[in-house]
Each structure stands twice: as C-alpha cells, then as structure tokens.
C-alpha positions in Angstrom: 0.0 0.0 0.0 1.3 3.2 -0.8 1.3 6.3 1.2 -1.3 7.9 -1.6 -3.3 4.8 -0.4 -3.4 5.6 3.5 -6.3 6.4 5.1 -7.2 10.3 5.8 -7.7 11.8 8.9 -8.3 15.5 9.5 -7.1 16.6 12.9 -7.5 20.0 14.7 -4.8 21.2 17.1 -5.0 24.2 19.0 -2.9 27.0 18.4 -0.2 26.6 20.5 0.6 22.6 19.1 -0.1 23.5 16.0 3.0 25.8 16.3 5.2 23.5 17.7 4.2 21.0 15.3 4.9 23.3 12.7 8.8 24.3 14.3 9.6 20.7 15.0 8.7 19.9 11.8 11.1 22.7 10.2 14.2 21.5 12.6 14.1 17.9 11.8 13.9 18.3 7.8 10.1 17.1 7.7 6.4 17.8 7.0 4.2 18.2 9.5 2.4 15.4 9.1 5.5 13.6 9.6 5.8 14.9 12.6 2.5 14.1 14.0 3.0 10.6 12.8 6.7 10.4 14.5 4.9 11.4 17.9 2.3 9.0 17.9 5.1 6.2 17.1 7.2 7.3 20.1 4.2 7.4 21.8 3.2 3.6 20.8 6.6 2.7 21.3 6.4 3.5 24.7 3.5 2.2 25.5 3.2 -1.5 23.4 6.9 -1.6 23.0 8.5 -1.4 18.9 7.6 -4.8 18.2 4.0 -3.5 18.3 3.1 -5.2 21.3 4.6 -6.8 24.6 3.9 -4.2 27.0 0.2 -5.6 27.6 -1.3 -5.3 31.3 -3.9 -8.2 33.0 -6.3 -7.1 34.7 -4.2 -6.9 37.9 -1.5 -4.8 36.2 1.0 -7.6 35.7 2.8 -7.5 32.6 2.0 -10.2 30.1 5.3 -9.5 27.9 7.5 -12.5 28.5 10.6 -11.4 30.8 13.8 -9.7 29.7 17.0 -12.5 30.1 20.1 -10.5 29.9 23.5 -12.4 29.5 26.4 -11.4 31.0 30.0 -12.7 29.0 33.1 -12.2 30.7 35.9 -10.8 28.2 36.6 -14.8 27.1 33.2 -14.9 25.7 32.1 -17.6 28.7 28.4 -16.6 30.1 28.1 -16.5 33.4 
C-alpha cells in the first residue's frame, strides 16, 4: 500500500501545538504530518513496545510481555 493509499484523517490542534508541530517539523527536515505521525510512534513505542506489542497489562496490572534474560560474558566470551 502506498502512502497515496493511506487512510485520511483531519485533525485540529489548537494554536499553541499546531505551532510546535509546525517548528519541529522545520528543525528535523520534515512535514508536519511527519511529525505528527513520528509522535504517535514514540508514543506507541512506549506504551506496546517497537515490536507493536509486549507491553500488555492483565487485569491486575501484571505485565504479560515474557521477561527480559540478559547475559552477562566475561571478556573470554564464557556466560556467566
């Protein structure tokens, strides 16, 4: 699907976003819209995780993403 293909949706922003929509869009090179669609990325990012998913809640707040394992090699590549 191309971008001409997307679906359209009109958003109104008060003044004051607008504006900073509008400068952050000039500093980083960009349109505004994508700006707006950067933000809500960062936003989902944080929130599901950039997999798209993995930060779910139960219904008692517990995470249902499966746990983190980190690995820790000593400096002759042997995990400990």
């Amino acid at each position: 699907m191309s971008q001409a293909d997307w679906p359209r949706f009109m958003l109104r922003l008060p003044p004051d976003l607008k504006q900073w929509v509008d400068a952050e869009a000039k500093r980083n090179g960009a349109s505004q819209n994508s700006e707006v669609i950067r933000c809500i990325r960062e936003r989902m990012d944080r929130m599901v995780g950039p997999s798209g998913g993995g930060n779910e809640k139960s219904d008692d707040g517990q995470s249902l993403a499966a746990p983190v394992v980190a690995l820790e090699l000593n400096t002759d590549g042997v995990q400990r």
